[in-house]
C-alpha positions in Angstrom: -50.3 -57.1 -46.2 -49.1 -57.6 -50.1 -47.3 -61.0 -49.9 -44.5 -59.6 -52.3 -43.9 -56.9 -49.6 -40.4 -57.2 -48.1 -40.6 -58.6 -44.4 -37.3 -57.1 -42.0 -38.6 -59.6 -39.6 -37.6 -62.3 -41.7 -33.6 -61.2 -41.3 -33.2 -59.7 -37.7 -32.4 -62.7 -35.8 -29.4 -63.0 -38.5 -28.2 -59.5 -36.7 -27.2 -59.9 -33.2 -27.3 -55.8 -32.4 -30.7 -55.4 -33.0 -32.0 -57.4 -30.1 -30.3 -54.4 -28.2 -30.9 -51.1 -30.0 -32.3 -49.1 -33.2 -29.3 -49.4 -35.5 -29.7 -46.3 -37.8 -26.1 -46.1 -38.6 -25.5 -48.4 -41.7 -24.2 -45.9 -43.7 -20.9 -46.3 -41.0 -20.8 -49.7 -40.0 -23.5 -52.2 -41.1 -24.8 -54.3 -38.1 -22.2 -57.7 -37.8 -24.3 -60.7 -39.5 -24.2 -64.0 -36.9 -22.2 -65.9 -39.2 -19.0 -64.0 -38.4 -18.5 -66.0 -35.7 -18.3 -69.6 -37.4 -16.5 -68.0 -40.4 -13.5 -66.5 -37.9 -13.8 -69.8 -36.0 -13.2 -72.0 -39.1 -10.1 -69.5 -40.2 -8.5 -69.9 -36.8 -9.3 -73.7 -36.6 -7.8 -74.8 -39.6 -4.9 -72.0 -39.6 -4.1 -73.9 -36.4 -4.5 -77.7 -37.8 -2.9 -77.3 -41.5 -0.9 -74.0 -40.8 1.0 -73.1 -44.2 -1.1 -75.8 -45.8 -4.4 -73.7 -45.5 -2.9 -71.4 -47.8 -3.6 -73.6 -50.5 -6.2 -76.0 -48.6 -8.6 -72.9 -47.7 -8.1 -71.1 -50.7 -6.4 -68.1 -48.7 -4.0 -66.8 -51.8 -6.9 -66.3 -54.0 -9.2 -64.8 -51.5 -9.3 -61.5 -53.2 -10.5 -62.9 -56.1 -13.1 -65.4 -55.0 -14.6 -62.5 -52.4 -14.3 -60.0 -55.3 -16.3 -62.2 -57.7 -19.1 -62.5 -54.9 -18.8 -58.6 -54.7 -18.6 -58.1 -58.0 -22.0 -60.3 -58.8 -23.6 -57.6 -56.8 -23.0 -55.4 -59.5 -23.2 -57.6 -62.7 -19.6 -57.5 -63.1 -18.1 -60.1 -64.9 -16.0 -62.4 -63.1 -12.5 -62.1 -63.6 -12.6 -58.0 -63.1 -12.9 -57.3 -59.1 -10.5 -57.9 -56.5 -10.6 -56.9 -53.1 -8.4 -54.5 -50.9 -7.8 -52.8 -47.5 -9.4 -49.4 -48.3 -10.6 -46.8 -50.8 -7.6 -44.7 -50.0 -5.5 -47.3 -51.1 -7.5 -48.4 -54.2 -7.8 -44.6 -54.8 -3.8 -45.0 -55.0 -3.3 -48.1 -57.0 -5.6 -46.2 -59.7 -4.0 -42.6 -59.6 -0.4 -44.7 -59.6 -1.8 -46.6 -63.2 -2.4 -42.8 -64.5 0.1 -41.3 -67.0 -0.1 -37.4 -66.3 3.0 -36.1 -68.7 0.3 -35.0 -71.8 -2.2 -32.9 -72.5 -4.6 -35.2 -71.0 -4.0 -35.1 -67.5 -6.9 -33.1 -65.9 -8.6 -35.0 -62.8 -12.9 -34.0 -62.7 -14.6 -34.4 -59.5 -16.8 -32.3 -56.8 -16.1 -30.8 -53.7 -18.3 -33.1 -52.1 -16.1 -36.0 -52.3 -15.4 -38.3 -49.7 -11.8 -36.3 -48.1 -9.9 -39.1 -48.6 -10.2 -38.9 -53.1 -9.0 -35.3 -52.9 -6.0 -36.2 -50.4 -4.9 -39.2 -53.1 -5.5 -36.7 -56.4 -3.9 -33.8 -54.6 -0.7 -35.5 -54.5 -1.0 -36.0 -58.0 -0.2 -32.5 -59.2 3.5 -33.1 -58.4 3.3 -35.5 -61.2 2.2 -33.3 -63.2 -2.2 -33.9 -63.0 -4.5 -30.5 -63.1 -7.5 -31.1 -60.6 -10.8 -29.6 -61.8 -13.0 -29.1 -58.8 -16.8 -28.8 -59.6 -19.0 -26.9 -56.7 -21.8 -27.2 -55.2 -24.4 -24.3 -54.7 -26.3 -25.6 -52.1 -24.2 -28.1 -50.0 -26.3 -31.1 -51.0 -25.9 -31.4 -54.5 -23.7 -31.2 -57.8 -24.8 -30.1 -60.6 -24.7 -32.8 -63.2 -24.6 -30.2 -65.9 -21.2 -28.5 -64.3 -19.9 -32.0 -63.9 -20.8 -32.8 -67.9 -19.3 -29.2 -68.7 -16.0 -29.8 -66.4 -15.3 -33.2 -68.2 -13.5 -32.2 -71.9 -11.3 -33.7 -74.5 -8.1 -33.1 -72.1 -10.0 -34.6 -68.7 -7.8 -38.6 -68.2 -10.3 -39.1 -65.2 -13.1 -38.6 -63.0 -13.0 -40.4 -59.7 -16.4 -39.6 -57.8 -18.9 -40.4 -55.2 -22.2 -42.1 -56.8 -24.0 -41.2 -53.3 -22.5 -38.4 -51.1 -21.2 -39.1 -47.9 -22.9 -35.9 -46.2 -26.2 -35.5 -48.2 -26.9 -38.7 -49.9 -27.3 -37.1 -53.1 -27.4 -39.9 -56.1 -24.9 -38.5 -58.7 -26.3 -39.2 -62.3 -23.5 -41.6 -62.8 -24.9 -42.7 -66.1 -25.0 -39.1 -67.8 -21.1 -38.7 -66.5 -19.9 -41.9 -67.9 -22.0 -41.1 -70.8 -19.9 -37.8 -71.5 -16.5 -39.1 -70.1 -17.1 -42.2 -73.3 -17.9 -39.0 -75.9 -14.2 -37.7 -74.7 -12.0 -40.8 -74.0 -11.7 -39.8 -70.0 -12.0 -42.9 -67.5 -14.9 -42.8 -65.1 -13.6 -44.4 -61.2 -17.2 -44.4 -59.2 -17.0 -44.4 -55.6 -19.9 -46.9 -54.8 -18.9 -46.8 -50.9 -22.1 -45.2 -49.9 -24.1 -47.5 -52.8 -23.4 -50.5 -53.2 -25.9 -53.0 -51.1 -28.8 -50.2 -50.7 -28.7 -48.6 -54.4 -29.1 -51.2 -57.4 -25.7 -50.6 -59.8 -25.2 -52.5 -63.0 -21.7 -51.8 -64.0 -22.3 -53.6 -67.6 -25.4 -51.2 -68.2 -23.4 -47.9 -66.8 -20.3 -48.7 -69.1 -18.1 -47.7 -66.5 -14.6 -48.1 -66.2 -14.0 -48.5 -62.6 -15.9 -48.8 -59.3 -14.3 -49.1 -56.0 -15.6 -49.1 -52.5 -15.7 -51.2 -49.1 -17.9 -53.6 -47.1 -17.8 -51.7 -44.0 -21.1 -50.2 -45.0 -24.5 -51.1 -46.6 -22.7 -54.7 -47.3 -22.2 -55.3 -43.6 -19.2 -56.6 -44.2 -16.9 -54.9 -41.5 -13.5 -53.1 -42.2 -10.9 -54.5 -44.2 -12.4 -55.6 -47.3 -12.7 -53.4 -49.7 -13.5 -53.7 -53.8 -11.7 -52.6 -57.1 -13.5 -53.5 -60.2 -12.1 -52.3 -63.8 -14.0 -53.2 -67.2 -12.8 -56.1 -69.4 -10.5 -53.6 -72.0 -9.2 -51.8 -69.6 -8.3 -54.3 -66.8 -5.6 -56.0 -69.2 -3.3 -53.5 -69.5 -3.7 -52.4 -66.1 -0.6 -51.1 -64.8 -0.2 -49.3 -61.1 3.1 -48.5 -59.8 1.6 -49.2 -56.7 1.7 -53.2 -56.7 3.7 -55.9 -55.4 4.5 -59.8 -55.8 0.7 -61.3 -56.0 0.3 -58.9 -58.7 3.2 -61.2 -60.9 2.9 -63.5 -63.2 4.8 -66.0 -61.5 4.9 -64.7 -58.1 6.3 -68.0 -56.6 9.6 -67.8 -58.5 10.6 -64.8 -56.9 12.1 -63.0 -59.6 14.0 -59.9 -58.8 13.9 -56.4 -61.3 11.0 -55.0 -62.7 6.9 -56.2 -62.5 5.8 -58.8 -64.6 2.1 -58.6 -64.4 -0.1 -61.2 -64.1 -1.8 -61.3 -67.8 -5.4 -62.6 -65.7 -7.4 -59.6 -65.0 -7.8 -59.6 -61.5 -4.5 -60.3 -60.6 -2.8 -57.3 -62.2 -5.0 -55.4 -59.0 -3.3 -57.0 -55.9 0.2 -56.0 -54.6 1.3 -58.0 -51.4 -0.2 -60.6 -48.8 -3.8 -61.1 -48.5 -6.0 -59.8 -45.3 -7.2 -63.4 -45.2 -9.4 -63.1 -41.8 -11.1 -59.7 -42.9 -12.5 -61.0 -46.3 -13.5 -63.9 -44.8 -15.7 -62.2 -42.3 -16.9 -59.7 -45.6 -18.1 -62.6 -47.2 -20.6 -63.0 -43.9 -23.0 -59.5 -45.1 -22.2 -60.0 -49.0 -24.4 -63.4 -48.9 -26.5 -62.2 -47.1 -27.1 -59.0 -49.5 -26.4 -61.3 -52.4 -29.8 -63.5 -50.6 -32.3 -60.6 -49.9 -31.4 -58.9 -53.5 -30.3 -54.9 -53.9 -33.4 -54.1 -55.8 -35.7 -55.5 -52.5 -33.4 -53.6 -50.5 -33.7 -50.6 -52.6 -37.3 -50.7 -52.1 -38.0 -51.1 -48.6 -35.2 -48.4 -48.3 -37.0 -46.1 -50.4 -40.1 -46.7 -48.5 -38.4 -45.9 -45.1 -36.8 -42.6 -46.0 -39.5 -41.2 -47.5 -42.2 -41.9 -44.6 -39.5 -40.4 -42.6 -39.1 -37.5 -44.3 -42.4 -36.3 -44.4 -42.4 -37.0 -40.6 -39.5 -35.2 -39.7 -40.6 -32.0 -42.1 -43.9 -32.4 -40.6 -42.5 -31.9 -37.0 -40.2 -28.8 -38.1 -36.8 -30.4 -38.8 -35.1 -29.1 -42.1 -33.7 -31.9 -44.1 -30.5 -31.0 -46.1 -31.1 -34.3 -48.2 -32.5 -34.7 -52.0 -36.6 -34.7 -52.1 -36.7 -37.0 -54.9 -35.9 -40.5 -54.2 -34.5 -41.2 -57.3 -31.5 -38.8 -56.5 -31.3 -39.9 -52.8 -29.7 -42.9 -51.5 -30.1 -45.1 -48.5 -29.5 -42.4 -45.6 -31.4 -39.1 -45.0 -30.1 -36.1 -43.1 -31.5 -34.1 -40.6 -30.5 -30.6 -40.5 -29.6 -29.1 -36.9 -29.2 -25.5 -36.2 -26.1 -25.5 -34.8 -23.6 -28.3 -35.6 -22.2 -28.2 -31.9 -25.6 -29.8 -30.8 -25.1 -32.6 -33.3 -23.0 -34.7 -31.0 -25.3 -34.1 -27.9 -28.3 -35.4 -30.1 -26.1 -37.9 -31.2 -25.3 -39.1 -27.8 -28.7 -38.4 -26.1 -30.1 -40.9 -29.1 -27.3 -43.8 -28.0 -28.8 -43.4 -24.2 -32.1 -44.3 -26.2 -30.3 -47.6 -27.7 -31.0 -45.6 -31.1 -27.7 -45.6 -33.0 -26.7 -42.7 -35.5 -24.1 -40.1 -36.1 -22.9 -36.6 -37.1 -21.3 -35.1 -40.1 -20.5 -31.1 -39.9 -22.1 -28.8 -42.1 -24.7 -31.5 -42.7 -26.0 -33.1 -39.2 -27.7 -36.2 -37.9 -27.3 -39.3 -40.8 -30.1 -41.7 -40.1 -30.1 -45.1 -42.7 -32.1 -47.9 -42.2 -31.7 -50.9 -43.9 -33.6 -54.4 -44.8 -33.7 -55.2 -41.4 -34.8 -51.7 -40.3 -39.2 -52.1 -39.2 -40.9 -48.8 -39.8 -41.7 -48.6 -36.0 -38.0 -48.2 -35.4 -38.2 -44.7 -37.2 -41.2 -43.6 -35.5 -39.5 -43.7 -32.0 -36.3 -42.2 -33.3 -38.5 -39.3 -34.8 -40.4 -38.7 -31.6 -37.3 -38.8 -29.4 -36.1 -36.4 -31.7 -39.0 -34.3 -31.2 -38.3 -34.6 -27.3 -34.8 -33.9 -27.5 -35.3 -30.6 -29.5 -37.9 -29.2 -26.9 -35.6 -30.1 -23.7 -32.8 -28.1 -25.7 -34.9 -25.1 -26.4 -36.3 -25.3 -22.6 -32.2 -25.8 -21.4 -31.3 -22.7 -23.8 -34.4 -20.1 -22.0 -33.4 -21.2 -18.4 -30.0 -20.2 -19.3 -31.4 -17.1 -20.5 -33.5 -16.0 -17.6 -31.2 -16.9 -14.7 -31.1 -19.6 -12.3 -34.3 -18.4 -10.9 
C-alpha cells in the first residue's frame, strides 16, 4: 500500500451513519460528523447559563463571519470577503438585488443546466429591466464552454453559474469564463454548491468575482449554512437592496431611514439576525474538510468514480456523466431506461442500507466521499446488477401472463 495513499478508515468512526449503511449520497446531505453533538450541546448550555450574554460571550453576532472565514480558507479567500447565509436562493437574491439593470449592460449569461433555483431568482429580474441569455446544452450533460464564451459580450453585467452540475456532474471551465467575463467587464457569481469540499477551487487563482454555495453537501455541514464570498474591489461597494440591520455601520444605534453599510467587507453581506445554532453545527464538516485537505479528497474521489465507471459500463449501464475526470466532479450518474424506475432502484438500494437518489432526465447520483472504501462501490454495483435483472424478469412475467 503507498503510505501517501489516502486511508477512509482513518475518518469513519468520525461519521456515525456509516456504521449503518453505504452512504453514496453526499452530493445531497453529507453524512453528520460526531462532533455535532458537543457543538449543539455547548450552544444550548451556555444560551441557558449567560442567555443575552452569549451573544457577545460566544461570539454569536459575528458568527457569519468567523464561519465564513473557515469556509472561505477552503478556497484561498482572503479573510474579510465571505460571510455565511441561509441558502443559495437567498444569496442568489442579495446578489441580483446589488445589480443595476437600467443600461445597456444588463444581460444575465448562464445554462440551462442550472440548479432551478438561479433561473427562478434571475427570472424575476426581467421586470427590472435584466435580458437573460440562456446557453443550451446538446446533449444533457454538458455546456459548451465555447457557447458560454460566445454568450458573454460587452453588454453581459453577469453570469451566475454552476461550476459542477447538479444532474451530470459536468465541471464547467470556470477559469476560461471568468477569463472572458474580465476581457468584457461582466461579473462572474460561481455556484460552488456541488464543488466545494470534493473539487479543489482557488478563488485568488480563478479571479473570480463571487462564489456562493452551502454546507449541506460535500462540506457535511447540514442545512442552514450557506457561503457568499465577493473579491476585495468589489466587496466594498457592495450594495443589495436586500439587507438589513447587521449589514449597518452602526447597527446598535438603531438609526431609522436609509442603509448605512458597514464600510468592513463582510459586513455589507448580512441583513438580519444570525442562524447561530446551524453555523455552529457547519463548522462540525468544515474542520473536518479543512483537516483531511480538498486536494486528498479530490484524489481519492477521482480514484472512486473512475473504477466505478468502468464497472458500471462494463456491466451494461449507460452513464450520462463526463468520461474525463478533469471535467467531472465528485458524483457519477447512472443512466436508467425509464426514469419511473429511478425511484424503485432508489428505494430497493435503501432496503440494502446503500443510500443514493434520483434526478429526472438524468437517473441514479452515486458520490462517494473521503470516507467512502472502494468495497462499498463494489456491492452497490453488483446490487445494481441484481436489481436490473429482477426488473427485466418482473417486466416478461407481466408479459406472458400469470402462467
Amino acid at each position: 500500500m503507498n503510505p501517501q495513499a489516502h486511508d477512509p478508515s482513518l475518518w469513519r468512526d468520525r461519521f456515525p451513519i456509516l456504521e449503518r449503511c453505504s452512504y453514496l449520497v453526499n452530493h445531497s446531505l453529507g453524512a453528520m460528523p460526531a462532533t455535532v453533538h458537543d457543538k449543539l450541546q455547548h450552544y444550548a448550555t451556555r444560551w441557558g447559563e449567560s442567555g443575552v450574554r452569549a451573544w457577545a460571550e460566544e461570539g454569536w453576532w459575528e458568527a457569519p463571519l468567523t464561519v465564513g472565514n473557515l469556509v472561505g480558507s477552503l478556497m484561498n479567500a482572503p479573510e474579510g470577503t465571505v460571510a455565511m447565509h441561509q441558502n443559495v436562493s437567498m444569496i442568489e437574491s442579495i446578489v441580483a438585488s446589488a445589480m443595476d439593470f437600467s443600461g445597456k449592460r444588463n444581460k444575465i449569461v448562464y445554462s440551462e443546466l442550472n440548479f432551478p433555483t438561479v433561473m427562478y431568482v434571475w427570472e424575476g429580474m426581467r421586470r427590472h429591466g435584466a435580458r437573460i441569455h440562456t446557453v443550451e446544452s446538446a446533449d444533457g450533460i454538458s455546456i459548451p464552454t465555447e457557447a458560454m464564451l460566445e454568450a458573454i459580450d460587452e453588454e453581459t453585467l453577469i453570469v451566475p453559474i454552476s461550476h459542477v452540475l447538479f444532474k451530470s456532474s459536468y465541471q464547467q471551465d470556470a477559469e476560461a469564463i471568468c477569463k472572458r467575463a474580465r476581457e468584457v467587464g461582466a461579473l462572474v457569481l460561481l455556484d460552488a454548491y456541488q464543488s466545494l469540499g470534493t473539487v479543489p477551487i482557488d478563488v485568488q487563482a480563478l479571479g473570480v468575482d463571487m462564489v456562493c454555495g452551502g454546507s449541506v453537501k460535500w462540506l457535511c455541514g447540514g442545512p442552514g449554512a450557506a457561503y457568499l464570498y465577493v473579491r476585495p474591489g468589489l466587496i466594498e461597494n457592495f450594495s443589495p437592496c436586500i439587507t438589513g440591520w447587521a449589514a449597518h455601520a452602526e447597527p446598535f444605534k438603531f438609526e431609522t431611514g436609509a442603509q448605512r453599510y458597514n464600510e468592513q467587507g463582510q459586513w455589507r453581506l448580512l441583513n438580519g439576525s444570525p442562524a447561530v445554532p446551524a453555523l455552529i453545527a457547519a463548522t462540525a464538516g468544515h474542520e473536518i474538510i479543512k483537516e483531511v485537505g480538498v486536494q486528498k479528497i479530490r484524489d481519492h474521489s477521482v480514484q472512486l468514480t473512475e473504477r466505478l465507471r468502468q464497472n458500471m459500463l462494463e456491466r451494461g449501464f449507460r452513464i450520462p456523466s463526463p468520461e474525463d475526470p478533469e471535467r467531472r466532479g465528485g458524483t457519477l450518474t447512472i443512466g436508467l431506461n425509464d426514469d419511473e424506475v429511478g425511484p424503485a432502484f432508489v428505494e430497493a438500494l435503501n432496503a440494502n442500507h446503500i443510500l443514493v437518489d434520483h434526478r429526472p432526465g438524468a437517473g441514479l447520483r452515486v458520490s462517494p466521499h473521503f470516507y467512502t472504501r472502494a468495497e462499498e462501490l463494489e456491492e452497490f454495483a453488483a446490487v445494481m446488477s441484481e436489481l436490473r435483472e429482477k426488473r427485466s424478469w418482473e417486466r416478461h412475467l407481466g408479459s406472458v401472463g400469470a402462467y
